[in-house]
VOGU-3710 file (C-alpha; in Angstrom, 3 decimals, decimal comma):
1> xxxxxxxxxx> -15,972/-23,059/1,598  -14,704/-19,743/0,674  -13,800/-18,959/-3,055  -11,686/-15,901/-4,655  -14,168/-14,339/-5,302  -15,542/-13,868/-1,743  -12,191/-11,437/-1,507  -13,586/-8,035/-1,110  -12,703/-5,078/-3,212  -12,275/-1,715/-3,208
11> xxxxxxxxxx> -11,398/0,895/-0,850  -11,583/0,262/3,287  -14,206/2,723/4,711  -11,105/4,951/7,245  -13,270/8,129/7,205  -9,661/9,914/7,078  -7,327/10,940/4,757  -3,578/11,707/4,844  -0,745/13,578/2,611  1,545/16,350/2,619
21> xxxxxxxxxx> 4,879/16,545/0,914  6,592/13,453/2,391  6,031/10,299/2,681  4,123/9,258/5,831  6,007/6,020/6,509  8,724/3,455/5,122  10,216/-0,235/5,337  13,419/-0,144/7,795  15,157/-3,382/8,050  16,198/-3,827/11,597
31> xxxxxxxxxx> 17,427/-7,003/13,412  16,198/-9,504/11,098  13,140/-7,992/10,756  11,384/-5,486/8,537  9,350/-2,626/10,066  7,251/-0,069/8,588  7,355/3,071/10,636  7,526/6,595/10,487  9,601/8,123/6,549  13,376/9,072/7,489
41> xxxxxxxxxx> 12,581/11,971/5,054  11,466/13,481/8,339  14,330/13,157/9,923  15,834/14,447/6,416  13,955/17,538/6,827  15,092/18,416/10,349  18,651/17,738/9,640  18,206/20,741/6,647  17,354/22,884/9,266  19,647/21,973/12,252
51> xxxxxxxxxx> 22,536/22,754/9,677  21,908/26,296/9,201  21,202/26,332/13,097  24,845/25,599/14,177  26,112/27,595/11,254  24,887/30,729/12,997  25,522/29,428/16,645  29,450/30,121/15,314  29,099/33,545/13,279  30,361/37,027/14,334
61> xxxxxxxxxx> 26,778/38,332/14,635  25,176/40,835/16,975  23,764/38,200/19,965  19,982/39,481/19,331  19,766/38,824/15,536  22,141/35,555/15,835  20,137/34,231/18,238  16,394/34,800/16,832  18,243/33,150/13,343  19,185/29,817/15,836
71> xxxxxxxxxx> 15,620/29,808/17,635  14,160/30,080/14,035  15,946/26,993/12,449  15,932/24,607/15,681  11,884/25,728/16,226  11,500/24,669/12,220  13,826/21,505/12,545  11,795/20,366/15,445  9,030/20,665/13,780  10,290/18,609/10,783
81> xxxxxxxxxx> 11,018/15,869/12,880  8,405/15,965/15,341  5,969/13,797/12,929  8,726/11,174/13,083  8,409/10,480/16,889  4,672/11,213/17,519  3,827/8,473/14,632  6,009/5,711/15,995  4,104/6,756/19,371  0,945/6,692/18,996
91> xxxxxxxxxx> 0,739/5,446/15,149  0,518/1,724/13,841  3,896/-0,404/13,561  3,927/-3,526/11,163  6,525/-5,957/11,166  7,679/-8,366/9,259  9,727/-11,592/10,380  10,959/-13,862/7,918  12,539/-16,428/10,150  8,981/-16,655/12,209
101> xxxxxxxxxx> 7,254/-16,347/8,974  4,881/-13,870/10,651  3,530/-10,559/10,117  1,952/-8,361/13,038  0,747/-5,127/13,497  0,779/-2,919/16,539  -1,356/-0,024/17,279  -3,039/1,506/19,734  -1,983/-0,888/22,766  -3,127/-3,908/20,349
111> xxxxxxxxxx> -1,165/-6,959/18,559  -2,277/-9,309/15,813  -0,219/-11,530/14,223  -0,834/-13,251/10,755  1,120/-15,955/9,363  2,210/-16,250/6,044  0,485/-18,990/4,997  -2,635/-16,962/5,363  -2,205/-13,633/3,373  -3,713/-13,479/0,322
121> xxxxxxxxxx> -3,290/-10,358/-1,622  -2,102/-6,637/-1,786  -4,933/-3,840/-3,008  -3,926/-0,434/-4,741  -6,893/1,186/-4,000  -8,621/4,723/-4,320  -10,736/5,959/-2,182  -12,644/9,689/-2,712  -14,330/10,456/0,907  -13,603/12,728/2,568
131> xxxxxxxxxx> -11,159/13,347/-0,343  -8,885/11,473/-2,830  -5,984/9,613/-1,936  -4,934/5,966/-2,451  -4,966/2,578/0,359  -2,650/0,160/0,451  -4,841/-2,881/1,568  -3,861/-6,689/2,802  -6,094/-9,400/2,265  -5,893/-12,415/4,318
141> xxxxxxxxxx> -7,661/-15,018/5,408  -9,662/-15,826/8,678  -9,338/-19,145/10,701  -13,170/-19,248/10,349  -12,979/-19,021/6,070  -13,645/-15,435/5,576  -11,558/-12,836/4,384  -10,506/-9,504/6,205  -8,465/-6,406/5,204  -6,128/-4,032/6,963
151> xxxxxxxxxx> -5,179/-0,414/5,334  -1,013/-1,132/5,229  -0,197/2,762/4,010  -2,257/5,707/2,832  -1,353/8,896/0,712  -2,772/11,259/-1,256  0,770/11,019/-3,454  -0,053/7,810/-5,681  3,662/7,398/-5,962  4,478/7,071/-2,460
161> xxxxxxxxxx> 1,770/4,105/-1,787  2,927/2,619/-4,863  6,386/2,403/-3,963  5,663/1,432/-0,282  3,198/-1,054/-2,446  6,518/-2,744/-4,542  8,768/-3,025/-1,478  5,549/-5,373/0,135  5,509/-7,106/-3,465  8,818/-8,322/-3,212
171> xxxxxxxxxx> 9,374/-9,037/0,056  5,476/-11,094/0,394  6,593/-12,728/-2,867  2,818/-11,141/-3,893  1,745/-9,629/-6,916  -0,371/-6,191/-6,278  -3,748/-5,979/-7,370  -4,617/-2,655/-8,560  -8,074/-1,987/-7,902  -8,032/1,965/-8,940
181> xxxxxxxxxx> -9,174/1,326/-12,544  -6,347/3,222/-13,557  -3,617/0,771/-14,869  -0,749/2,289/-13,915  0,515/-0,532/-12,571  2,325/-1,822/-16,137  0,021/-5,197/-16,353  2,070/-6,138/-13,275  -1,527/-6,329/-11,212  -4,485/-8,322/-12,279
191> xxxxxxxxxx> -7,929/-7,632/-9,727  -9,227/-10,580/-10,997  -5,964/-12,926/-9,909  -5,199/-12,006/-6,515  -2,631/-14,001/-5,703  -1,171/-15,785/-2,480  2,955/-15,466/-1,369  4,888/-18,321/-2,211  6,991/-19,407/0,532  10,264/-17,647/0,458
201> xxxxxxxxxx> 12,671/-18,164/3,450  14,105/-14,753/2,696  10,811/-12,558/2,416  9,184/-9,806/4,430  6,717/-6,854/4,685  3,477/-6,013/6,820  0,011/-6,053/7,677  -3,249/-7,268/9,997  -6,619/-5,714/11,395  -10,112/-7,089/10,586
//
């Protein structure tokens, strides 16, 4: 018999860390269904670009300069959005289905799916190798007792797993357990209560991987 306090702690081992200015990924609702994918603040960025792009398509320049101006922005909007496309690709997809009650993740030619009844907590966590940055971690549990994680979100911006981190709350009906030390979290997370969804027929949000 397993007890809460077989739930492991702290941060997942990735061996990787990721950042940069935007956020790496989001919640889009779609179909029913909630999906975490690739940020739109990709597609954000490229748009910035693409505007000064036509702008100069349609001004009295000399053809040389006009065009090296066009080449510039489309070359810099591509590469704003090309993060977009090669993470829903090749990157992890988790999706959330309120009327199956399910969550599954996809990645790398893989599928899990974990029912609701079975997740157990959200993790803030902190990890420091092979540099700082901050996990958001599911806990569920195993048909055989045990208890296994899967890293939902990671960023070296606290704010952006932390907001990625309240969108999970509510939809899971969870409360996040911050296991940073840090208490940032405004007493809303407890490590030592980790705390199961209640069964809400309107929820959603992510997660799976041993």
């Amino acid at each position: 018999m397993t007890r809460e306090t077989d739930i492991p702690h702290g941060p997942l081992p990735l061996g990787y860390t990721l950042g940069g200015l935007l956020p790496q990924v989001g919640l889009h609702h779609r179909g029913g269904a909630f999906y975490q994918q690739s940020s739109y603040w990709h597609l954000c960025l490229a748009g910035i670009f693409l505007v000064p792009a036509i702008v100069f398509t349609f001004l009295p320049l000399d053809t040389y300069p006009k065009w090296v101006f066009v080449g510039f922005f489309l070359f810099t909007a591509a590469c704003g959005a090309a993060p977009y496309f090669v993470r829903n690709g090749v990157g992890q997809t988790i999706i959330v289905d309120a009327e199956r009650r399910t969550l599954r993740i996809r990645k790398s030619g893989n599928e899990k799916t974990i029912p609701w009844s079975d997740l157990v907590a959200l993790q803030l966590c902190r990890q420091e190798k092979p540099s700082s940055a901050y996990q958001l971690n599911l806990v569920w549990k195993c048909a055989d007792g045990t208890f296994a994680r899967h890293c939902l979100a990671m960023h070296q911006v606290q704010r952006y797993v932390l907001g990625l981190a309240r969108s999970y709350e509510s939809l899971l009906s969870m409360r996040l357990s911050d296991e940073t030390g840090s208490s940032q979290l405004g007493g809303a997370a407890n490590r030592s209560q980790p705390v199961r969804p209640e069964t809400n027929q309107s929820s959603a949000a992510a997660g799976s991987g041993r």
